[in-house]
Backbone as XML, in Angstrom:
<?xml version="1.0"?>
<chain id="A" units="angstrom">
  <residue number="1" name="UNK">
    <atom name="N" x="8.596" y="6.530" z="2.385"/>
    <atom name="CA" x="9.827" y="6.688" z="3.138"/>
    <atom name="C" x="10.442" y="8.068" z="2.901"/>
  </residue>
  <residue number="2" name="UNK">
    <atom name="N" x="10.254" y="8.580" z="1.747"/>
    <atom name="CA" x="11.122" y="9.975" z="1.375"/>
    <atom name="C" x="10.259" y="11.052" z="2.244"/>
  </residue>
  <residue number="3" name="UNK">
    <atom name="N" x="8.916" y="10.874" z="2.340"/>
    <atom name="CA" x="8.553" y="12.072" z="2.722"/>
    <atom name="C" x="9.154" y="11.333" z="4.519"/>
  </residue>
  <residue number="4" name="UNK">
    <atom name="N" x="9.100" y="10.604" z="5.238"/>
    <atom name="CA" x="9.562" y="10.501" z="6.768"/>
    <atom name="C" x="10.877" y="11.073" z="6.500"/>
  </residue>
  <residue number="5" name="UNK">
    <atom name="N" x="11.690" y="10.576" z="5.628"/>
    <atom name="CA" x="12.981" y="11.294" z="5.514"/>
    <atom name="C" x="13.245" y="13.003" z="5.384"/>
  </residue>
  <residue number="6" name="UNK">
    <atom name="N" x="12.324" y="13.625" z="4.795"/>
    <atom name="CA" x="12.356" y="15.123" z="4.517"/>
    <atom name="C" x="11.652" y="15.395" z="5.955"/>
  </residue>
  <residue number="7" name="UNK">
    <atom name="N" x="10.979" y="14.766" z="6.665"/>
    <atom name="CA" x="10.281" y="15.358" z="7.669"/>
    <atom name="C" x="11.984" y="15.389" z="9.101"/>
  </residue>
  <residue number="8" name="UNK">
    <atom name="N" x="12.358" y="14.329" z="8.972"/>
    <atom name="CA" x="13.913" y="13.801" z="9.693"/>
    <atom name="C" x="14.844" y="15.060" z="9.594"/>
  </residue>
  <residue number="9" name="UNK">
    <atom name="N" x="15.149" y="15.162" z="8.177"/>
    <atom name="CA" x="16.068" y="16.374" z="7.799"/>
    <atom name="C" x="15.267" y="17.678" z="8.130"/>
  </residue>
  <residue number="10" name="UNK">
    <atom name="N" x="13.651" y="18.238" z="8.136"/>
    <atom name="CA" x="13.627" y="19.280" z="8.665"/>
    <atom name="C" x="13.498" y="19.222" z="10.288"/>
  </residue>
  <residue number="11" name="UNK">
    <atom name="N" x="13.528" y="18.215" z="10.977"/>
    <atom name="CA" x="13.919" y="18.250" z="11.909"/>
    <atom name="C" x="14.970" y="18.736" z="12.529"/>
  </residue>
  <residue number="12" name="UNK">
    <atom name="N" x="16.091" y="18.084" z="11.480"/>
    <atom name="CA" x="17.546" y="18.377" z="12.500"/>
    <atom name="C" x="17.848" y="19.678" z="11.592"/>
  </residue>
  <residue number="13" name="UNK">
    <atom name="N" x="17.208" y="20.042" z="10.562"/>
    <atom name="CA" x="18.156" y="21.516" z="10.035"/>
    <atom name="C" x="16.625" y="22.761" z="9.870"/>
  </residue>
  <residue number="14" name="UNK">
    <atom name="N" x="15.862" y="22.421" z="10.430"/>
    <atom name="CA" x="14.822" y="23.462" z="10.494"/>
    <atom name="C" x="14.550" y="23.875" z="9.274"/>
  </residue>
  <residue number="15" name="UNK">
    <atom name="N" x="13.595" y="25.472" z="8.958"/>
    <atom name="CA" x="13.787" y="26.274" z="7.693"/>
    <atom name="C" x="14.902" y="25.672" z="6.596"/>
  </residue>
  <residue number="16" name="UNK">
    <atom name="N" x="16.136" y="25.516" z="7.214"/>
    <atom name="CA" x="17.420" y="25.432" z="5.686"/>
    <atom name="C" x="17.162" y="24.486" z="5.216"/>
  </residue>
  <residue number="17" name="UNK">
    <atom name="N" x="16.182" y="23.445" z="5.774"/>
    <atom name="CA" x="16.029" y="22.162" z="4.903"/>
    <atom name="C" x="15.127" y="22.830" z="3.977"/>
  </residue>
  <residue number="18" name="UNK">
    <atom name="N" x="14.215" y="23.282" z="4.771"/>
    <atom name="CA" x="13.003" y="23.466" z="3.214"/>
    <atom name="C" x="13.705" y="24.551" z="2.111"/>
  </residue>
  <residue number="19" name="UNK">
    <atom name="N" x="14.894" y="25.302" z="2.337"/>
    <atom name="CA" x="15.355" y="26.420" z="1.352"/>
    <atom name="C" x="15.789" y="25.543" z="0.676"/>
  </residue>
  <residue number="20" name="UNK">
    <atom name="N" x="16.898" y="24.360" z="0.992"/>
    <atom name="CA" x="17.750" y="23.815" z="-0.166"/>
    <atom name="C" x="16.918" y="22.460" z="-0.371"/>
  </residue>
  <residue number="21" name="UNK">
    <atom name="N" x="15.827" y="21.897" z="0.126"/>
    <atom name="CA" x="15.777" y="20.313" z="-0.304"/>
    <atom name="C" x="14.330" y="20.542" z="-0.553"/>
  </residue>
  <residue number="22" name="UNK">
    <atom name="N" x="13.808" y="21.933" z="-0.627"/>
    <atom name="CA" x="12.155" y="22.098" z="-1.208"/>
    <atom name="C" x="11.058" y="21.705" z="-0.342"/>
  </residue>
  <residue number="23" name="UNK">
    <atom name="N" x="9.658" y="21.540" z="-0.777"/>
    <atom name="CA" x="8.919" y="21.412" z="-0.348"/>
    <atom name="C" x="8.218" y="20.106" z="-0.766"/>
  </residue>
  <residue number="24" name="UNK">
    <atom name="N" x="7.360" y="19.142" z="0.095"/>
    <atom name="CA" x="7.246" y="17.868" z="-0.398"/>
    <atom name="C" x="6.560" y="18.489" z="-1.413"/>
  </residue>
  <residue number="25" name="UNK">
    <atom name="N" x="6.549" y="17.614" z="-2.490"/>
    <atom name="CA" x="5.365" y="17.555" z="-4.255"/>
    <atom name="C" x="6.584" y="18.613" z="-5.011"/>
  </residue>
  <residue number="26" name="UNK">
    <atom name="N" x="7.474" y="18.997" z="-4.235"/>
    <atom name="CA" x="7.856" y="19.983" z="-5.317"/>
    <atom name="C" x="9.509" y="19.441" z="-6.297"/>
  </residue>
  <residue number="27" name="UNK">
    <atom name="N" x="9.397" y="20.178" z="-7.000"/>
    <atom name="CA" x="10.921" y="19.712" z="-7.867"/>
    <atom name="C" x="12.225" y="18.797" z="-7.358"/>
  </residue>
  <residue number="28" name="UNK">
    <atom name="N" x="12.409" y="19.545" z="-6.240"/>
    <atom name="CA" x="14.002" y="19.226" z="-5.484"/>
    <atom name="C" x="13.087" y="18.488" z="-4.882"/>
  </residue>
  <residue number="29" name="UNK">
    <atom name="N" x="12.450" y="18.487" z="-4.198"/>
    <atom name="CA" x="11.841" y="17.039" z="-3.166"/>
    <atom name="C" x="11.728" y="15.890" z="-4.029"/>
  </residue>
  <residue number="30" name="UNK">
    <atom name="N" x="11.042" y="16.111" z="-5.282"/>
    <atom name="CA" x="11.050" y="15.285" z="-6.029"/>
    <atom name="C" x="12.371" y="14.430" z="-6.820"/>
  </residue>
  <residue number="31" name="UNK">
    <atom name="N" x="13.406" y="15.335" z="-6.885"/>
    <atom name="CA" x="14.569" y="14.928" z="-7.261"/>
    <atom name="C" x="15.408" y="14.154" z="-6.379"/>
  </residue>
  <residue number="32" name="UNK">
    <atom name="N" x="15.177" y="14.334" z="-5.103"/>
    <atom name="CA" x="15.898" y="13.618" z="-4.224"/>
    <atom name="C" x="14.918" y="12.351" z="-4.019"/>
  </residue>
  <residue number="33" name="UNK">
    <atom name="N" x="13.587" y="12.255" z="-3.863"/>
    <atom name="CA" x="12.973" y="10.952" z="-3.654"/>
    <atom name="C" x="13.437" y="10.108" z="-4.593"/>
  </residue>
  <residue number="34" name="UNK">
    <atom name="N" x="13.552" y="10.787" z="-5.992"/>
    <atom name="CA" x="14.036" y="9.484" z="-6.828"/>
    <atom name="C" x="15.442" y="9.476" z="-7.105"/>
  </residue>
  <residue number="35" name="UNK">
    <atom name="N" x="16.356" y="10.306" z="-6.478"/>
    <atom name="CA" x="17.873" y="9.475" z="-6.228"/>
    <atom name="C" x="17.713" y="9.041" z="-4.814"/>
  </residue>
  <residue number="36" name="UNK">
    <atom name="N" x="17.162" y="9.100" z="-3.880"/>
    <atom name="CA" x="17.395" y="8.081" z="-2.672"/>
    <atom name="C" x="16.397" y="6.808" z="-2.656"/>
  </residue>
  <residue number="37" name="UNK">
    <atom name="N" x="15.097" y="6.398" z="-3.748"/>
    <atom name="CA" x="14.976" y="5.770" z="-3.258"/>
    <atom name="C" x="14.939" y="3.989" z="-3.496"/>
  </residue>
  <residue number="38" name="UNK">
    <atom name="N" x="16.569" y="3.886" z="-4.152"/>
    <atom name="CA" x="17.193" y="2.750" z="-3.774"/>
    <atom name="C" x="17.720" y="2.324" z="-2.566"/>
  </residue>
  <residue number="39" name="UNK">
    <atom name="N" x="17.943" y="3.688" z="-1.773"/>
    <atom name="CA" x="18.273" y="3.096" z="-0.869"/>
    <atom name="C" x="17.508" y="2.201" z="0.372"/>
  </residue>
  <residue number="40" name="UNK">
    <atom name="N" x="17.947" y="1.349" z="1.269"/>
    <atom name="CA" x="17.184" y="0.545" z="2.276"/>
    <atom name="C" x="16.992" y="0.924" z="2.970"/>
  </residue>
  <residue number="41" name="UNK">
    <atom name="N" x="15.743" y="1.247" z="4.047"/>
    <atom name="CA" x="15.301" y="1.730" z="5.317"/>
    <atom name="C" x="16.989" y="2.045" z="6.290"/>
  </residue>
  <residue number="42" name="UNK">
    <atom name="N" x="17.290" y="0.506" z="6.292"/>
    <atom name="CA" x="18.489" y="1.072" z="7.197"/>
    <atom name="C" x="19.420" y="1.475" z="7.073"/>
  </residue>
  <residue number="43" name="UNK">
    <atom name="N" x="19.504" y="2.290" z="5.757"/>
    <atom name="CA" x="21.029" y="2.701" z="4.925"/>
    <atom name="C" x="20.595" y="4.124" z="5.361"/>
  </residue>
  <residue number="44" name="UNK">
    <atom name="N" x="19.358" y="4.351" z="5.144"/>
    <atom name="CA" x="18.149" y="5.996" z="5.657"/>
    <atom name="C" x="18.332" y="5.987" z="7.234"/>
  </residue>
  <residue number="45" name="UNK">
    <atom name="N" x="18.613" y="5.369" z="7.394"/>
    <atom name="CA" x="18.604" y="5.411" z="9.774"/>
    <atom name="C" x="20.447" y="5.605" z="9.741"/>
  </residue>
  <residue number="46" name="UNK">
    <atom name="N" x="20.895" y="5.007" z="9.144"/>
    <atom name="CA" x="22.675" y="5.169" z="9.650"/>
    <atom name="C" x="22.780" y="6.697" z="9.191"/>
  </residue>
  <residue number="47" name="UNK">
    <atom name="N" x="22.309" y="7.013" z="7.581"/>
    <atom name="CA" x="22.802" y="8.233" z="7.061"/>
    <atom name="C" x="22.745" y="9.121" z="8.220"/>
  </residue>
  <residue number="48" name="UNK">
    <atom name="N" x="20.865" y="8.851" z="8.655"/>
    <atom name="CA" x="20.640" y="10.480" z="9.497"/>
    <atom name="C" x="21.484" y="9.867" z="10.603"/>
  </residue>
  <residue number="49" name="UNK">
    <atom name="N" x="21.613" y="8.896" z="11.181"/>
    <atom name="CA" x="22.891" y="9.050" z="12.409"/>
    <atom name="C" x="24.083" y="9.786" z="12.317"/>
  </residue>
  <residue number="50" name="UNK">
    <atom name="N" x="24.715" y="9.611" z="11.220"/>
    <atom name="CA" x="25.743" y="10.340" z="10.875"/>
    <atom name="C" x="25.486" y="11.757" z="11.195"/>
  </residue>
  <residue number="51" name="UNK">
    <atom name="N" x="24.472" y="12.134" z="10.403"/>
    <atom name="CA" x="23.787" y="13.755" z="9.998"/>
    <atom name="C" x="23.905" y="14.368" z="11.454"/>
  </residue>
  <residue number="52" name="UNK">
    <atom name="N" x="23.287" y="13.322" z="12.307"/>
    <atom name="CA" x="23.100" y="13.822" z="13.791"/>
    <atom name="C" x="24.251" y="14.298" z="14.328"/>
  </residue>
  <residue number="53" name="UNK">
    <atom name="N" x="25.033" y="13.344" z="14.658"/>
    <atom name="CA" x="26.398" y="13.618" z="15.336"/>
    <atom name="C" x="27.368" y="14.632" z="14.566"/>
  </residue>
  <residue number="54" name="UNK">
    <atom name="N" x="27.320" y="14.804" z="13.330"/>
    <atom name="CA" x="27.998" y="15.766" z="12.562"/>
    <atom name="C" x="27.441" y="17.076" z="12.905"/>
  </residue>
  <residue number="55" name="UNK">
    <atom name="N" x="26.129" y="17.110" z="13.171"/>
    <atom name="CA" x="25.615" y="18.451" z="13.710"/>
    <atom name="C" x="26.178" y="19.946" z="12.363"/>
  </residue>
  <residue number="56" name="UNK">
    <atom name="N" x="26.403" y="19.596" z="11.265"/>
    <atom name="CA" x="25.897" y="20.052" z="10.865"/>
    <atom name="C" x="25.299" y="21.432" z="10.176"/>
  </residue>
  <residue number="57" name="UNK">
    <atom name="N" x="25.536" y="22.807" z="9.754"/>
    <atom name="CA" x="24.269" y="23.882" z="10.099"/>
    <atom name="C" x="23.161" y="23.333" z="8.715"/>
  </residue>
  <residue number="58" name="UNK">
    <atom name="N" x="23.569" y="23.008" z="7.519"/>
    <atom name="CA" x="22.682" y="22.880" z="6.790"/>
    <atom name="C" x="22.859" y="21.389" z="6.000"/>
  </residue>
  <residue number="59" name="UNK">
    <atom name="N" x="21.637" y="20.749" z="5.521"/>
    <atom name="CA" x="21.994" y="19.829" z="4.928"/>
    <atom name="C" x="22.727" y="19.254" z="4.021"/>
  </residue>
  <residue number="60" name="UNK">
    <atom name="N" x="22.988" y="18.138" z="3.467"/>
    <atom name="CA" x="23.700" y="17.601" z="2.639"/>
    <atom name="C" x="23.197" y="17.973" z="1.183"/>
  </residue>
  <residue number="61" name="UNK">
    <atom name="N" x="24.083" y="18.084" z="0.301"/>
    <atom name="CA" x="23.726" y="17.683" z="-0.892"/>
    <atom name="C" x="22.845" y="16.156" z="-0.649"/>
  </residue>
  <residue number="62" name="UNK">
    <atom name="N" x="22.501" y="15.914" z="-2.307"/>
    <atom name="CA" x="21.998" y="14.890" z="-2.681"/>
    <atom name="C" x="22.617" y="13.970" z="-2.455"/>
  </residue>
  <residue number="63" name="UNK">
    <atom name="N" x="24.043" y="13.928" z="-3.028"/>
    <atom name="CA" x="24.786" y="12.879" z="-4.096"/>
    <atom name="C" x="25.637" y="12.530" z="-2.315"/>
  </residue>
  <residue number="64" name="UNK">
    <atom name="N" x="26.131" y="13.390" z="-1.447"/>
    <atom name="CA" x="26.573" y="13.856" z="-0.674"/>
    <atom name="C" x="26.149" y="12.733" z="0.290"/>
  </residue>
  <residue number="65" name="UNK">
    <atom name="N" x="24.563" y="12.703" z="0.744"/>
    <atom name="CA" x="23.834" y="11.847" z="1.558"/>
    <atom name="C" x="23.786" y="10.747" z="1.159"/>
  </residue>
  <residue number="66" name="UNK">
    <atom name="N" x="23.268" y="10.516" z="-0.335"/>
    <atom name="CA" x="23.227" y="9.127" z="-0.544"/>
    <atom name="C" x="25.133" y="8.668" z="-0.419"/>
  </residue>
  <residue number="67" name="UNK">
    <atom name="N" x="26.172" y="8.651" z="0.183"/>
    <atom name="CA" x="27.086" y="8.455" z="-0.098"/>
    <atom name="C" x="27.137" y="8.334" z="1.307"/>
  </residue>
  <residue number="68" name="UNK">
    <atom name="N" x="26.949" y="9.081" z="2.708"/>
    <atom name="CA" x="27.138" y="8.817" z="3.849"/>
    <atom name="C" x="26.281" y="7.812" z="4.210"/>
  </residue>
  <residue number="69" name="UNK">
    <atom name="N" x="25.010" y="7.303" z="3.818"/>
    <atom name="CA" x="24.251" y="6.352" z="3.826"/>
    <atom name="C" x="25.126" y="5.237" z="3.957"/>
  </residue>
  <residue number="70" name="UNK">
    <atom name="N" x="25.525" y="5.277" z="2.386"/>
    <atom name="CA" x="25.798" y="3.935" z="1.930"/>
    <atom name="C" x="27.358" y="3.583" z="2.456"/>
  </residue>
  <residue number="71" name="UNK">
    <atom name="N" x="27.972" y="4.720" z="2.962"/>
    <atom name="CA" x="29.597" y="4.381" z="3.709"/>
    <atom name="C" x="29.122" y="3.922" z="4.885"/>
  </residue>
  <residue number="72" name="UNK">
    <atom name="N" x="28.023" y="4.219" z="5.649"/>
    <atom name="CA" x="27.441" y="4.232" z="7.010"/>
    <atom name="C" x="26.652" y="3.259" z="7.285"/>
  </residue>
  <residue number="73" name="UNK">
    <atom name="N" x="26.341" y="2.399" z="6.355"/>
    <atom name="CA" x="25.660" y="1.199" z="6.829"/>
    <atom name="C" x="26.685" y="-0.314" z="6.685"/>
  </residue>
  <residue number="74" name="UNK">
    <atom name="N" x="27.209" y="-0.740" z="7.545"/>
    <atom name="CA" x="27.750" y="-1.730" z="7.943"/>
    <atom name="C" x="26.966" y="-3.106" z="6.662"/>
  </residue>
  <residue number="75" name="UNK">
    <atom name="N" x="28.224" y="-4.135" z="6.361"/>
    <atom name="CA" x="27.749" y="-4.824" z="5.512"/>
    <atom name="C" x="27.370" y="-5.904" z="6.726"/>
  </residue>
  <residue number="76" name="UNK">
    <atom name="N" x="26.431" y="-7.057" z="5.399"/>
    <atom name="CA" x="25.960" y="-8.261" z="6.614"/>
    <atom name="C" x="26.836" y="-8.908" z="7.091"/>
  </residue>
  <residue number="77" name="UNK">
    <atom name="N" x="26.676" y="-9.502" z="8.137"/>
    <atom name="CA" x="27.860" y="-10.210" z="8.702"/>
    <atom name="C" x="27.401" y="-12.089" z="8.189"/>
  </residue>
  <residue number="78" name="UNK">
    <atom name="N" x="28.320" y="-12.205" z="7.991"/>
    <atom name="CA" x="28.131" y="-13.998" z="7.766"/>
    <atom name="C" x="28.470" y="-14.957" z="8.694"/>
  </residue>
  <residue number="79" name="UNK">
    <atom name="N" x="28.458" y="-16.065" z="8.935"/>
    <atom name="CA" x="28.978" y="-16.641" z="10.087"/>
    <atom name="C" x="30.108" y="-17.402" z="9.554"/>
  </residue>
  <residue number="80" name="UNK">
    <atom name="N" x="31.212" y="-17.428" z="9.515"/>
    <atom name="CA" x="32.247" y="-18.391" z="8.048"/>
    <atom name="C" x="31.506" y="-19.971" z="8.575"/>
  </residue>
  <residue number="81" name="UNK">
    <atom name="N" x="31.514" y="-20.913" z="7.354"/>
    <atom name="CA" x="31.096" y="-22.028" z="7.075"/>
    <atom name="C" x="32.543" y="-23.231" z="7.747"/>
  </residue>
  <residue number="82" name="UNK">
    <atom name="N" x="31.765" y="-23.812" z="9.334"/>
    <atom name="CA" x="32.630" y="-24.149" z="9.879"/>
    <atom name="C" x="32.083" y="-26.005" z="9.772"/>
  </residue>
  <residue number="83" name="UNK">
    <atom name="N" x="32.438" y="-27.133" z="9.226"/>
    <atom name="CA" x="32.381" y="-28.498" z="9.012"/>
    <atom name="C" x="32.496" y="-29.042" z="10.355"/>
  </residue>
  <residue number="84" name="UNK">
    <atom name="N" x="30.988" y="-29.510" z="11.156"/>
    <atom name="CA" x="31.589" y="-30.041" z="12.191"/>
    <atom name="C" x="32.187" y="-31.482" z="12.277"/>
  </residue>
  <residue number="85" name="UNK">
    <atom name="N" x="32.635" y="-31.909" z="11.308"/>
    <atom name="CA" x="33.211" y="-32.636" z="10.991"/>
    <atom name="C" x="34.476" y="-32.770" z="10.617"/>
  </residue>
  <residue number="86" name="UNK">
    <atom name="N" x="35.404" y="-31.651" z="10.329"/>
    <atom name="CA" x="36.387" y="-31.284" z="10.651"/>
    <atom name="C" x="37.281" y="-30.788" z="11.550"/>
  </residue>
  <residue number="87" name="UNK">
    <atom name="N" x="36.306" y="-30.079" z="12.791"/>
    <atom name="CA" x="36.802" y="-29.928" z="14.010"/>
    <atom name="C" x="37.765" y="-31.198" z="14.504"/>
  </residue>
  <residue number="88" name="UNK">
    <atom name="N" x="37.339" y="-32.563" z="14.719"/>
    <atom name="CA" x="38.505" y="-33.076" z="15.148"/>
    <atom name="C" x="39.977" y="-33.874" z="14.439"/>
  </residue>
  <residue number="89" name="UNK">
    <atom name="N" x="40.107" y="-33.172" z="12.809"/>
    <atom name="CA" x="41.130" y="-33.430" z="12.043"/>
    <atom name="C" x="41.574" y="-32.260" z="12.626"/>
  </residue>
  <residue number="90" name="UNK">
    <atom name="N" x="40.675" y="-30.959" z="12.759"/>
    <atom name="CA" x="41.960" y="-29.698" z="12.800"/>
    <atom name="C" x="42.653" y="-30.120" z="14.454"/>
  </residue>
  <residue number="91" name="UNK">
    <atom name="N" x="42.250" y="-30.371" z="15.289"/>
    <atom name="CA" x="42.866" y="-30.861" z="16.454"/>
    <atom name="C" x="44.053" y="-31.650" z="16.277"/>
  </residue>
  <residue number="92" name="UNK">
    <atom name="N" x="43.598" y="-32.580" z="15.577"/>
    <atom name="CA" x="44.544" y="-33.554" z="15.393"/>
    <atom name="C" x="45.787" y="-33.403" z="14.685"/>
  </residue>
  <residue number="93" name="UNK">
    <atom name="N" x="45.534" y="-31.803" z="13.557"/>
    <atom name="CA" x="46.942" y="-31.725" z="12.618"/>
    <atom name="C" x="47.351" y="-30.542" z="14.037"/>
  </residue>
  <residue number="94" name="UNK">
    <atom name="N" x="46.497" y="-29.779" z="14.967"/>
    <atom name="CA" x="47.379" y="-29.233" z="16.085"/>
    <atom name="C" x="47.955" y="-29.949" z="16.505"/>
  </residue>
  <residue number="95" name="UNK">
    <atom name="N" x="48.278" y="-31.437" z="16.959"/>
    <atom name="CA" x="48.732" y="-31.644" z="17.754"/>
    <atom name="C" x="50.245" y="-32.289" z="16.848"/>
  </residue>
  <residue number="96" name="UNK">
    <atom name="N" x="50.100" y="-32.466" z="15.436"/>
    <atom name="CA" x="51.355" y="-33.077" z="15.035"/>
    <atom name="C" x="51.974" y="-31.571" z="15.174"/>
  </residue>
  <residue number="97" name="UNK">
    <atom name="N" x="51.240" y="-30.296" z="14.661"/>
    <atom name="CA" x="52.235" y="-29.127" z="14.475"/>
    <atom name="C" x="53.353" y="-29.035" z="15.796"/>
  </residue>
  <residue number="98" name="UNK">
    <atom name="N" x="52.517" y="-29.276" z="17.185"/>
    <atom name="CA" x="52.960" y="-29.221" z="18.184"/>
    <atom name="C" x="53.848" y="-30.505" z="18.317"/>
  </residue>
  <residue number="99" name="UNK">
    <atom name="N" x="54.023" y="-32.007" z="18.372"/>
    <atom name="CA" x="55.412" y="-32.387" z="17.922"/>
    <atom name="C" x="56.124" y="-32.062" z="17.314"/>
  </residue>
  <residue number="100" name="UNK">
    <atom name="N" x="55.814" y="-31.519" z="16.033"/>
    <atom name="CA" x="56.959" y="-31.191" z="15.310"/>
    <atom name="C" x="58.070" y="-30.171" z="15.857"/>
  </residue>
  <residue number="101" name="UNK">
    <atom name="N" x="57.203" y="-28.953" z="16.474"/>
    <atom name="CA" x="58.221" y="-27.882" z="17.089"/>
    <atom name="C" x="58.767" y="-28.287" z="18.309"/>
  </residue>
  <residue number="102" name="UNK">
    <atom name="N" x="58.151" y="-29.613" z="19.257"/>
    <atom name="CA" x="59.110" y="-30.399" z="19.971"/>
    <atom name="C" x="60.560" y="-30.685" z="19.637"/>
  </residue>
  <residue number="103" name="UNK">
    <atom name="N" x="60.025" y="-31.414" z="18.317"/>
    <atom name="CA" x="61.148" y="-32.348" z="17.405"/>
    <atom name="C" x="62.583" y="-31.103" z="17.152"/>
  </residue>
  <residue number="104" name="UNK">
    <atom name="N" x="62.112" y="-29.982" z="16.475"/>
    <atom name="CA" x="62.466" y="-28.992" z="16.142"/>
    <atom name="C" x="63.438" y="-28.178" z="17.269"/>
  </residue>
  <residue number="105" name="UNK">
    <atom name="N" x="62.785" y="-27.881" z="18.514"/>
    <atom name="CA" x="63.261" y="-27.203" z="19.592"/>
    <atom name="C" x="64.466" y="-28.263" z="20.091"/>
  </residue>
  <residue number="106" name="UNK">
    <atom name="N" x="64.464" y="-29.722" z="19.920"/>
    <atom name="CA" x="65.330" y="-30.350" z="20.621"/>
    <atom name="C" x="66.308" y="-30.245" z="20.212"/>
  </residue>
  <residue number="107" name="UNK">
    <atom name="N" x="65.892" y="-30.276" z="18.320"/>
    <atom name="CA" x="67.483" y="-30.078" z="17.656"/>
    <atom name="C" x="68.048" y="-29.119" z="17.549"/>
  </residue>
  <residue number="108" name="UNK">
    <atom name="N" x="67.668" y="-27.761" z="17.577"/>
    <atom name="CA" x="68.369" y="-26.428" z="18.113"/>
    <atom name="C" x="68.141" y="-25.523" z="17.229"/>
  </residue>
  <residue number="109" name="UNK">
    <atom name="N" x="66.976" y="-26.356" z="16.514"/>
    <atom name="CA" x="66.446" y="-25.514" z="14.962"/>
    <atom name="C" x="65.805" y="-24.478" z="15.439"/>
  </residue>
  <residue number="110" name="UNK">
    <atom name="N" x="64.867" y="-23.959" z="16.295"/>
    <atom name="CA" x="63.975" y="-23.366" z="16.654"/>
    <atom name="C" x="63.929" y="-22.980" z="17.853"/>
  </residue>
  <residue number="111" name="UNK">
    <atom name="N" x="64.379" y="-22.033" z="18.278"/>
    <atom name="CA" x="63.988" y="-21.098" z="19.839"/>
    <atom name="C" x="62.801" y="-21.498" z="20.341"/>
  </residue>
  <residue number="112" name="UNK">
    <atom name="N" x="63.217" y="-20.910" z="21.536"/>
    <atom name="CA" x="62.649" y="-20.868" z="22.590"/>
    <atom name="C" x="61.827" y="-21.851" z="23.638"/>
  </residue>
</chain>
């Protein structure tokens, strides 16, 4: 994945990638494969989205990218844990709420 990623970044920043982020096998290439690669395929697709639209002239730091990654990838979504078996109590306490503000509106407690 690191080397598709260095190939990504000399894409969008040409030459300045290879001045500041090295050459694959070499030191700084090497230093960044092993701080990015905790990160998840799709934490690596949001970062360079970002990278894209920011446009950019030269790349990110290290610490820099792994940080737009990880602000830039949306957490999972859950579905909240709904009892279909409770659906028709919650109806049912709607409908006392709704007497009550009957009860309420008649006696002059409550507008409107």
């Amino acid at each position: 994945m690191t080397e598709k990623l260095w190939d990504e970044l000399y894409e969008m920043y040409g030459s300045k990638a290879e001045l500041k982020l090295g050459v694959i096998g070499e030191d700084v290439f090497n230093s960044w494969a092993k701080r990015v690669e905790f990160l998840r395929p799709e934490q690596i697709r949001e970062g360079l989205k970002v990278l894209y639209h920011r446009k950019d002239i030269w790349p990110p730091e290290q610490q820099e990218f792994i940080n737009i990654c990880i602000e830039s990838t949306p957490a999972p979504c859950h579905k909240p844990y709904t009892s279909r078996k409770l659906l028709p109590a919650m109806k049912a306490q709607k409908n006392v709420v709704e007497e009550q503000r009957e009860k309420l509106k008649k006696m002059g407690l409550l507008g409107g």
